[in-house]
LOTORTOR-826427 format. One record per residue (C-alpha): residue number from 1; residue in three letters; z, y negated, x. Coordinates in steps of 0.05 Angstrom, whole numbers, always signed. Last residue first. Example, Ala and Ser with C-alpha at 12.3 -4.5 7.8 and 13.67 -1.06 7.14 Angstrom:
+--------+------+--------+--------+--------+
: tortor : bagu :     up :  north :   east :
+--------+------+--------+--------+--------+
:      2 :  SER :   +143 :    +21 :   +273 :
:      1 :  ALA :   +156 :    +90 :   +246 :
+--------+------+--------+--------+--------+
END
This chain:
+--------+------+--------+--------+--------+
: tortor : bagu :     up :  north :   east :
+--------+------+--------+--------+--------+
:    322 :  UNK :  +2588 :  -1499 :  +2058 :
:    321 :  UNK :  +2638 :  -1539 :  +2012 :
:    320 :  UNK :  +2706 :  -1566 :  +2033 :
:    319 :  UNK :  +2730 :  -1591 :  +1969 :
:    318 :  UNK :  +2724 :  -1669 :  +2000 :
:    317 :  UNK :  +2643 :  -1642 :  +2013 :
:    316 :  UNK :  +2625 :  -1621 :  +1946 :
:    315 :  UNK :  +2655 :  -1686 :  +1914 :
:    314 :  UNK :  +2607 :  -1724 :  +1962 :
:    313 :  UNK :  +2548 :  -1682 :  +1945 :
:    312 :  UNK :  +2566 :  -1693 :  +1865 :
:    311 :  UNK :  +2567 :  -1769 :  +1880 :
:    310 :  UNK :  +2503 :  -1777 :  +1916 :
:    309 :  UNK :  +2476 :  -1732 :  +1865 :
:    308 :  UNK :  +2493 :  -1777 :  +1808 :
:    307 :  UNK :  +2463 :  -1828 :  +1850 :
:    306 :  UNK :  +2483 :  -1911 :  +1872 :
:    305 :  UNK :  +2538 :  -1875 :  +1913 :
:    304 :  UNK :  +2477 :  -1839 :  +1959 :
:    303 :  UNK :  +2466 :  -1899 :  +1997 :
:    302 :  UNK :  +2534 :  -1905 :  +2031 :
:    301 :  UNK :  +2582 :  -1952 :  +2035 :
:    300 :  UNK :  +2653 :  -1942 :  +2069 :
:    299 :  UNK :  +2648 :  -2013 :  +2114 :
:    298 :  UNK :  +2644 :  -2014 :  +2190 :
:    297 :  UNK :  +2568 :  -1988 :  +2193 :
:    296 :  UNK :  +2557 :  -2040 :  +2141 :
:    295 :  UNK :  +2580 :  -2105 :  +2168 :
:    294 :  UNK :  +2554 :  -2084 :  +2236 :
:    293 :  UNK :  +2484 :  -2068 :  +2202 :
:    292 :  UNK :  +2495 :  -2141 :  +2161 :
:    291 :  UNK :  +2512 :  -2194 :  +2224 :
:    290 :  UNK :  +2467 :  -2151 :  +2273 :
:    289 :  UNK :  +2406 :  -2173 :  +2214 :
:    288 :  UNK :  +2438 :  -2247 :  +2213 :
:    287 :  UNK :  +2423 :  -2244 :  +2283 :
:    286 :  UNK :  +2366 :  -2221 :  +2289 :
:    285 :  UNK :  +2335 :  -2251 :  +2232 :
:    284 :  UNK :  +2357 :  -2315 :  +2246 :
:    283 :  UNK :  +2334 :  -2323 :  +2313 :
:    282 :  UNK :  +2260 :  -2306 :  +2292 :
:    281 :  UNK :  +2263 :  -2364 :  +2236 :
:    280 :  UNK :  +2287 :  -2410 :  +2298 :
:    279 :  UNK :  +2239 :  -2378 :  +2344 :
:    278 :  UNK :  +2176 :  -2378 :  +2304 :
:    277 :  UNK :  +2155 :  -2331 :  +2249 :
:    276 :  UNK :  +2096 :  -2306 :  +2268 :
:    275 :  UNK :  +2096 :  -2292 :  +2336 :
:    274 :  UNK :  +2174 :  -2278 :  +2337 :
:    273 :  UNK :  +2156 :  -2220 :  +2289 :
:    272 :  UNK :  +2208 :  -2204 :  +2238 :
:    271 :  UNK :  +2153 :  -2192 :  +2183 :
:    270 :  UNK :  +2184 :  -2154 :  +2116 :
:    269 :  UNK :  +2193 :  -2076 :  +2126 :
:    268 :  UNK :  +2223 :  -2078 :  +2044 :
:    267 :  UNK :  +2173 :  -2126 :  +2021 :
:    266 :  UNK :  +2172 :  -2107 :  +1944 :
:    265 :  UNK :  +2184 :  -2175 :  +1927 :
:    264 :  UNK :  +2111 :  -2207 :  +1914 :
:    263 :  UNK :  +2089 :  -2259 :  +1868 :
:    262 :  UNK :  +2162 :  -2288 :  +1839 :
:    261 :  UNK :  +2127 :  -2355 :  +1797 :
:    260 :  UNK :  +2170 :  -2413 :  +1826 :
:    259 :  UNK :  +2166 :  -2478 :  +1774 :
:    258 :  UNK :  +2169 :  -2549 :  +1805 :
:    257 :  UNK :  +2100 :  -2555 :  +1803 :
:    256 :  UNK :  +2065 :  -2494 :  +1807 :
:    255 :  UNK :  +2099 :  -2450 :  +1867 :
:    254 :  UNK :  +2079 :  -2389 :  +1883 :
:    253 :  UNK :  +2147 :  -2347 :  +1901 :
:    252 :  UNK :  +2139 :  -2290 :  +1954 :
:    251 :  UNK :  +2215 :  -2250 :  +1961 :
:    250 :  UNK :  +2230 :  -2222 :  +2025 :
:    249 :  UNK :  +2266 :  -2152 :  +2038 :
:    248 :  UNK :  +2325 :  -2123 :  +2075 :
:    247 :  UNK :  +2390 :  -2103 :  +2039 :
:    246 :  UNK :  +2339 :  -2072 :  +1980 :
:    245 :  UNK :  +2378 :  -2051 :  +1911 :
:    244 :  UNK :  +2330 :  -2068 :  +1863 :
:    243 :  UNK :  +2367 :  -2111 :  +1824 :
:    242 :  UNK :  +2410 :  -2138 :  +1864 :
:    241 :  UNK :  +2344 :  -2159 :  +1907 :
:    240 :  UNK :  +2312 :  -2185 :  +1844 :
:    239 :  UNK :  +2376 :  -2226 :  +1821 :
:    238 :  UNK :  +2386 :  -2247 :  +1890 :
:    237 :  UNK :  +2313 :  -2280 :  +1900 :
:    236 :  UNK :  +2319 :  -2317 :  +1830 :
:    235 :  UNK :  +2380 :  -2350 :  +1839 :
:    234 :  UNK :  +2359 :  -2375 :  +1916 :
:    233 :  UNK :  +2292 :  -2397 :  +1896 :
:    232 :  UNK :  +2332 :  -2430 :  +1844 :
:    231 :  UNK :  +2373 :  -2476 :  +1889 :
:    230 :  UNK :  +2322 :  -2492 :  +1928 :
:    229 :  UNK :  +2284 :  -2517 :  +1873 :
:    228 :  UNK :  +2344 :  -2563 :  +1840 :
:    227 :  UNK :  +2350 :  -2585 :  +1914 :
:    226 :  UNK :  +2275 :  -2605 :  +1925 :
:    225 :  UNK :  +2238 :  -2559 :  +1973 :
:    224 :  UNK :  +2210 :  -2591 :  +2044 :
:    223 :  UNK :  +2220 :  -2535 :  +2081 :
:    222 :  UNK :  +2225 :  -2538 :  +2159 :
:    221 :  UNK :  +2212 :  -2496 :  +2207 :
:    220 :  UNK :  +2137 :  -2476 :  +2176 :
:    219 :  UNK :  +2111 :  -2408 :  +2170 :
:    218 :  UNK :  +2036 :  -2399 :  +2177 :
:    217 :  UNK :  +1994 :  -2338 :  +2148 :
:    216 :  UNK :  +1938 :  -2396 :  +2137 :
:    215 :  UNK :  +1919 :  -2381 :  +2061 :
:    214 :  UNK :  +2000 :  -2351 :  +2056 :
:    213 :  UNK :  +2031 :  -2417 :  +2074 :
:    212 :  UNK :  +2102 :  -2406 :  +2078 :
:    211 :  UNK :  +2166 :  -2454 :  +2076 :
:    210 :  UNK :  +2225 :  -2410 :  +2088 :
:    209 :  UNK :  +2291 :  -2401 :  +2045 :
:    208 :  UNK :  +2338 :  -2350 :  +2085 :
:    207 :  UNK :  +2383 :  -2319 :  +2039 :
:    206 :  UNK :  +2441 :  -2277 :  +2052 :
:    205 :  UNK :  +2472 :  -2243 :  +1992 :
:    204 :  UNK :  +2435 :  -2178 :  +1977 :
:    203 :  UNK :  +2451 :  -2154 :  +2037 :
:    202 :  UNK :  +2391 :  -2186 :  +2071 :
:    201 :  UNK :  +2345 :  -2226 :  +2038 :
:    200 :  UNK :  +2292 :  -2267 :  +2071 :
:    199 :  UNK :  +2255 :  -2317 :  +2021 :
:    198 :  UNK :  +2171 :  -2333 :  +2027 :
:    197 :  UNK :  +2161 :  -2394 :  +1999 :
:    196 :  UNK :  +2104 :  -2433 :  +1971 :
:    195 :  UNK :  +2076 :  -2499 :  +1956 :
:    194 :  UNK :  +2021 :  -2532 :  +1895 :
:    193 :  UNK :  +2004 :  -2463 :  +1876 :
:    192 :  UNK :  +1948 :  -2445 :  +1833 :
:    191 :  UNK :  +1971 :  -2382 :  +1803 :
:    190 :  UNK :  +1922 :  -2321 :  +1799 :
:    189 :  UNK :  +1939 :  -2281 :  +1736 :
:    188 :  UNK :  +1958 :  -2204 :  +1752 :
:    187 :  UNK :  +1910 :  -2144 :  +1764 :
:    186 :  UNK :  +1937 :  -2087 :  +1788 :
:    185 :  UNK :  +1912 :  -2025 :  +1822 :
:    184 :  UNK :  +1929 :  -1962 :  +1846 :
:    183 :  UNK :  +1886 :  -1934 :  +1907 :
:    182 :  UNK :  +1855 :  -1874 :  +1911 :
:    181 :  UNK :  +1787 :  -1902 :  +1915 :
:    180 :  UNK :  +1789 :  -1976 :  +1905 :
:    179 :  UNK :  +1722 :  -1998 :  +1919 :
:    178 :  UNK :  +1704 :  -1996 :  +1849 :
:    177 :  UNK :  +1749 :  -2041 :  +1831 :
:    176 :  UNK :  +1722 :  -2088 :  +1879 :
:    175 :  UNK :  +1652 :  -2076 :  +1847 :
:    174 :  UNK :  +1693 :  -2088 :  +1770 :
:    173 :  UNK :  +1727 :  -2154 :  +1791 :
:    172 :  UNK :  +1666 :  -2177 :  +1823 :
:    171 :  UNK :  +1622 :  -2164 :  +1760 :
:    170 :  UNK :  +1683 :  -2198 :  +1719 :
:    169 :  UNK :  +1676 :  -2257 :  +1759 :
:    168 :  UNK :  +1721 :  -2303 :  +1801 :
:    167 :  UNK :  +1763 :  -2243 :  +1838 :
:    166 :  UNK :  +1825 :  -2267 :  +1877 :
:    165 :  UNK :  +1837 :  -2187 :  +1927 :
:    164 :  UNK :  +1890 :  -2171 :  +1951 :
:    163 :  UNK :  +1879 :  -2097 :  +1989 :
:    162 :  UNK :  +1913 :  -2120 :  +2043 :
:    161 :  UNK :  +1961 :  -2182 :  +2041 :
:    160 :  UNK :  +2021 :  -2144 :  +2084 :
:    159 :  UNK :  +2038 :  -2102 :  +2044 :
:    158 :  UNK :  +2014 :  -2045 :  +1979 :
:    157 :  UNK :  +2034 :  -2005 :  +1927 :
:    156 :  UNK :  +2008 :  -2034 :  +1865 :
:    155 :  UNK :  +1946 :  -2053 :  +1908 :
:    154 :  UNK :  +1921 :  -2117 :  +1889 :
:    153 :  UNK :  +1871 :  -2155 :  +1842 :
:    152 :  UNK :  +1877 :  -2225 :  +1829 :
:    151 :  UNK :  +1846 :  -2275 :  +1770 :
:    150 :  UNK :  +1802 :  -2325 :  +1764 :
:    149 :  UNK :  +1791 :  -2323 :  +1710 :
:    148 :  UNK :  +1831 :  -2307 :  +1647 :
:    147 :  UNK :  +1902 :  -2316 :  +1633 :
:    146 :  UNK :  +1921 :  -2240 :  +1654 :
:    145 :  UNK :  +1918 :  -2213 :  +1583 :
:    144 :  UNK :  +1846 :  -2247 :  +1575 :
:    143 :  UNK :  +1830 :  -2208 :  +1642 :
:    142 :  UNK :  +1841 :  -2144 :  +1605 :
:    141 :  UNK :  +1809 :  -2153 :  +1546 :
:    140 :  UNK :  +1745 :  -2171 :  +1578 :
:    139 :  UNK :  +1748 :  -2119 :  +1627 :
:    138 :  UNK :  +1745 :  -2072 :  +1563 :
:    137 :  UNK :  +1755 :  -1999 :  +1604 :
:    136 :  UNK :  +1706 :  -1938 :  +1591 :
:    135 :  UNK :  +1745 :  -1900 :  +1571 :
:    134 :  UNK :  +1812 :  -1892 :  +1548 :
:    133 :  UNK :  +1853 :  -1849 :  +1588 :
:    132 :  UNK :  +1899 :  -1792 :  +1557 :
:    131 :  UNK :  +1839 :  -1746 :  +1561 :
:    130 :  UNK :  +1844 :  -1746 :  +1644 :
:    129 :  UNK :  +1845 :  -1671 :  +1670 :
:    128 :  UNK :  +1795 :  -1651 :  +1626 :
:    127 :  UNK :  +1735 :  -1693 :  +1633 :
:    126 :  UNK :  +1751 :  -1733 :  +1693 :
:    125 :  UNK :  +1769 :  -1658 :  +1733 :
:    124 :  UNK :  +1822 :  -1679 :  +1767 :
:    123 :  UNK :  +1827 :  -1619 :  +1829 :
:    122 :  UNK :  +1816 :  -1663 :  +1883 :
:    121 :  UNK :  +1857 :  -1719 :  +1892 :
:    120 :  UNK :  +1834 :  -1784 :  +1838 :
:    119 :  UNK :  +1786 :  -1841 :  +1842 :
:    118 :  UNK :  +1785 :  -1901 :  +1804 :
:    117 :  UNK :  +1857 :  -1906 :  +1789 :
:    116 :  UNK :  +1882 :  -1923 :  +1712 :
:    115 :  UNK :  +1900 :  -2009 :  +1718 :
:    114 :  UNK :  +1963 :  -2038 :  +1718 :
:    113 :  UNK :  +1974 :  -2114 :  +1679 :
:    112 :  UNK :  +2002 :  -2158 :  +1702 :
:    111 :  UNK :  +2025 :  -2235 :  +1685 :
:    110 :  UNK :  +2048 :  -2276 :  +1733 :
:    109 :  UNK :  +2125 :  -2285 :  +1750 :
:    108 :  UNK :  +2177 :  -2320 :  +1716 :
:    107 :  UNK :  +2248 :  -2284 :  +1726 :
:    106 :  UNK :  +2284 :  -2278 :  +1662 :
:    105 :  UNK :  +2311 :  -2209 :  +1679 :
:    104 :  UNK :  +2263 :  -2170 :  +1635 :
:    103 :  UNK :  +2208 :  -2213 :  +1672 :
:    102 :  UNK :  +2231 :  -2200 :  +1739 :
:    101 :  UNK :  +2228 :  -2120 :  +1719 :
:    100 :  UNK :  +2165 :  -2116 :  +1681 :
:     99 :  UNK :  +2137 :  -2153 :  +1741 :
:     98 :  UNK :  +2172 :  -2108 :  +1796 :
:     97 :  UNK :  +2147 :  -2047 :  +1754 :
:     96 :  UNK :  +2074 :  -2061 :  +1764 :
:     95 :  UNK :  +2083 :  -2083 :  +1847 :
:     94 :  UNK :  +2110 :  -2009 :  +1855 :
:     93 :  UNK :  +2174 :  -1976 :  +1877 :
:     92 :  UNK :  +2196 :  -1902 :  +1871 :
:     91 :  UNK :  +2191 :  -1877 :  +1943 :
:     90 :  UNK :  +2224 :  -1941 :  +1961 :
:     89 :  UNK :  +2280 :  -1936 :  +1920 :
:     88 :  UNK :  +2299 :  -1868 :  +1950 :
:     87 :  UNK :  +2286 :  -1882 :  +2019 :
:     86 :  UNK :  +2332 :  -1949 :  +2001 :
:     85 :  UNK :  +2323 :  -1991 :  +2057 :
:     84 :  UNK :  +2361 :  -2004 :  +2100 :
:     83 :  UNK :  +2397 :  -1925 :  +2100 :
:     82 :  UNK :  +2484 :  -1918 :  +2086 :
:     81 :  UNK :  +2481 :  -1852 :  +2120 :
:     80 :  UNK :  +2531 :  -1810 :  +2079 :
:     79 :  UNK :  +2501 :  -1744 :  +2082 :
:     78 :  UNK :  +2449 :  -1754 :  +2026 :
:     77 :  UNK :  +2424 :  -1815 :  +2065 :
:     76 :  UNK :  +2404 :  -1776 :  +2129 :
:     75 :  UNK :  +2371 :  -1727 :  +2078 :
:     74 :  UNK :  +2330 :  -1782 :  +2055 :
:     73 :  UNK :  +2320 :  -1808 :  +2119 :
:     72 :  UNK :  +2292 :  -1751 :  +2142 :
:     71 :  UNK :  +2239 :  -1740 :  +2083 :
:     70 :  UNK :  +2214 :  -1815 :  +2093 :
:     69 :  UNK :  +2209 :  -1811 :  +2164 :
:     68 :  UNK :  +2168 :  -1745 :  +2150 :
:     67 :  UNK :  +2126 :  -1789 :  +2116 :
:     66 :  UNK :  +2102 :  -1845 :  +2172 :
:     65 :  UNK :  +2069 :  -1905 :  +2142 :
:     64 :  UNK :  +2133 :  -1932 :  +2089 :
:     63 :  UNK :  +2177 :  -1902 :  +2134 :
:     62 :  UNK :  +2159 :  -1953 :  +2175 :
:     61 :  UNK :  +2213 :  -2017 :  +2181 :
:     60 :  UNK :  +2286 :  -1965 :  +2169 :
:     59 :  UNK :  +2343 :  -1987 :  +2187 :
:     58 :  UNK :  +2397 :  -1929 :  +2196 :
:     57 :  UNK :  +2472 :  -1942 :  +2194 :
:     56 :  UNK :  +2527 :  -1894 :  +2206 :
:     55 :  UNK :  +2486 :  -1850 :  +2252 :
:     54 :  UNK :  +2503 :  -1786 :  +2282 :
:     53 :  UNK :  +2462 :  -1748 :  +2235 :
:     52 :  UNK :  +2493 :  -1675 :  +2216 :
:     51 :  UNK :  +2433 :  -1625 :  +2197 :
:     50 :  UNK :  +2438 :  -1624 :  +2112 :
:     49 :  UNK :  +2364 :  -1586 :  +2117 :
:     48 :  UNK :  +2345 :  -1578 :  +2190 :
:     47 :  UNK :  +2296 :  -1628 :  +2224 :
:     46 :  UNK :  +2243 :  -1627 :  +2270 :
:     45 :  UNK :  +2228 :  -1682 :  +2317 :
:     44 :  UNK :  +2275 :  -1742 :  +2313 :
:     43 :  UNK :  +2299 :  -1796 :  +2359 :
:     42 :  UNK :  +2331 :  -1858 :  +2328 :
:     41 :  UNK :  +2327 :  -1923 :  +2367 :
:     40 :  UNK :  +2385 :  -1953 :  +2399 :
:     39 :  UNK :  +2443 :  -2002 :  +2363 :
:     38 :  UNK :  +2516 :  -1990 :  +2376 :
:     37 :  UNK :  +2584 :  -2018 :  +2346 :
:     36 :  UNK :  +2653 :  -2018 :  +2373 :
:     35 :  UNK :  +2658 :  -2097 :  +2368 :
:     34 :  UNK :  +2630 :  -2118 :  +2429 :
:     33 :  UNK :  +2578 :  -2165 :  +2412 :
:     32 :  UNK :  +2526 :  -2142 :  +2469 :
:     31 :  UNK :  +2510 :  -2084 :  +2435 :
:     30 :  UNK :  +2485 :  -2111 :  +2362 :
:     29 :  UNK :  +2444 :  -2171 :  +2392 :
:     28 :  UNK :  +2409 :  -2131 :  +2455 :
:     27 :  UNK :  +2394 :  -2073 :  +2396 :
:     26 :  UNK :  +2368 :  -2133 :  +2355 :
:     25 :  UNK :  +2319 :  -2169 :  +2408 :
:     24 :  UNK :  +2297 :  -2089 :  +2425 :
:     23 :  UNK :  +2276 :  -2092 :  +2359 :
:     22 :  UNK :  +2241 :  -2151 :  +2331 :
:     21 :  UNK :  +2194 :  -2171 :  +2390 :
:     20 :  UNK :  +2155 :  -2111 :  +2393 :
:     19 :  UNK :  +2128 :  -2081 :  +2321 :
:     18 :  UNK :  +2086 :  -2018 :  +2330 :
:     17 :  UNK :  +2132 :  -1977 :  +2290 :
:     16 :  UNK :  +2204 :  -1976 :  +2276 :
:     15 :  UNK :  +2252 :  -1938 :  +2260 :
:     14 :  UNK :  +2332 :  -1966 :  +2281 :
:     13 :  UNK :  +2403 :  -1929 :  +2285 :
:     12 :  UNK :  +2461 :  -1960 :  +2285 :
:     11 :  UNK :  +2518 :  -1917 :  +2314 :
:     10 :  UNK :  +2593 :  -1928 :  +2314 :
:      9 :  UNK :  +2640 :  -1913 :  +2371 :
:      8 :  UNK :  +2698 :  -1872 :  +2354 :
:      7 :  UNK :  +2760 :  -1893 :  +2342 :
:      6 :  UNK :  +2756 :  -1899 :  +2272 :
:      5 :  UNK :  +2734 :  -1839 :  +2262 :
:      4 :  UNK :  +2654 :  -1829 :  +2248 :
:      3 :  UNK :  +2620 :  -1822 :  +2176 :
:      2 :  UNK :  +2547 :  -1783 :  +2176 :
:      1 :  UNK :  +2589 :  -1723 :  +2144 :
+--------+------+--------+--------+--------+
END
């Protein structure tokens, strides 16, 4: 079990990747408070199946890049670990299912629509391997269902703005189509914003409303959102996170008026960098971010409770099971 006595010191436990300003600005935060709770980096190299992991917490920012992260952390999280984010969740999450998602929930967001991949691992052969596809594909048909041109085409799985793509043509839409590879695509409508947030959640509960502009990747320190706005950006950025689960993410809204269209929310690594956020932004993640792990590592959640396994292993291990 990942769970420590009570009089023992507990452990959060960070991944990252090339990120610089973030982390050791978190660590400092956690340690410094004095309240039985540590932050350092994990160290792994190797790892045996159900192997004990001293951590009560782990946050995870590159999983996502690194795949044997991924396969650690799910074990970490299937012996009580409570993991930031979701391994599981992550694995599992696309832009495509997000959409269907916010708009079962009465969430507006843009129309989508996912497209078959343009190139496939080898092995596919087209004419055998794909006879559930209908080809060739009515581009036509499929930008109508998007609200016409122009439109945008992304990766279903993808950060960070690459692989977005606002196509004005269907020839364009088809050559950057074409330069997919083995990527999975969607094409949603393009909204014409007239502003924009970008929302930090953490814990499902505490929001951070930021005034973004994504066509200059610059935050602003103040927003200038009315209250009735505000007030939904809120609504609608804790019924996504709740819904999917993530303590650490950032919801995109377009705005059109006084309407936010949910863009983006599968940001679980979201930026943190003092660079690009600015020091009162920065500030808040780290210390709302030592105000959660702590939270956690002192509470009795785990990942593995939202799982039928989770539950099973945990049985398993109050009957004393080897």
């Amino acid at each position: 079990m990942a769970t420590k006595k009570a009089t023992e010191t507990l452990k959060i436990g960070l991944f990252v990747g090339r990120e610089w300003s973030w982390p050791p600005a978190f660590i400092e935060e956690v340690n410094k408070r004095d309240e039985g709770v540590i932050a350092d980096y994990v160290k792994v190299g190797g790892s045996m199946m159900n192997e004990m992991v001293e951590y009560r917490v782990i946050v995870d920012r590159i999983s996502h890049e690194v795949p044997y992260y991924r396969s650690y952390l799910k074990n970490a999280a299937l012996q009580g670990v409570k993991v930031v984010n979701d391994p599981f969740m992550w694995t599992a999450d696309d832009k495509f299912f997000d959409a269907s998602l916010a708009d079962k929930l009465g969430v507006v967001s843009p129309r989508t629509v996912a497209l078959p991949n343009k190139d496939y691992v080898p092995g596919i052969v087209h004419n055998e391997s794909l006879r559930n596809l209908t080809y060739p594909m009515d581009w036509n048909v499929l930008v109508d269902k998007v609200g016409g041109l122009p439109c945008v085409l992304k990766d279903a799985h993808g950060g960070g703005w690459k692989e977005v793509y606002v196509v004005n043509s269907i020839p364009e839409l088809i050559w950057r189509y074409n330069e997919s590879g083995l990527l999975t695509m969607v094409l949603q409508e393009f909204i014409q914003w007239d502003n924009y947030a970008r929302i930090m959640c953490l814990g499902q509960e505490d929001i951070h409303v930021m005034k973004y502009d994504p066509s200059k990747r610059k935050y602003h320190e103040e927003h200038d959102f009315s209250p009735a706005l505000y007030e939904r950006l809120v609504k609608d950025s804790k019924t996504l996170v709740h819904a999917l689960g993530y303590d650490m993410n950032t919801v995109e809204f377009a705005i059109r008026g006084e309407v936010p269209y949910a863009i983006d929310f599968m940001n679980p690594a979201p930026d943190m960098d003092v660079n690009s956020l600015g020091k009162g932004h920065f500030d808040w993640m780290v210390t709302h971010m030592a105000d959660m792990t702590i939270r956690l590592a002192k509470s009795k959640e785990e990942t593995r409770s939202r799982y039928f396994w989770g539950k099973l292993a945990k049985t398993a291990e109050g009957k004393g099971a080897k």
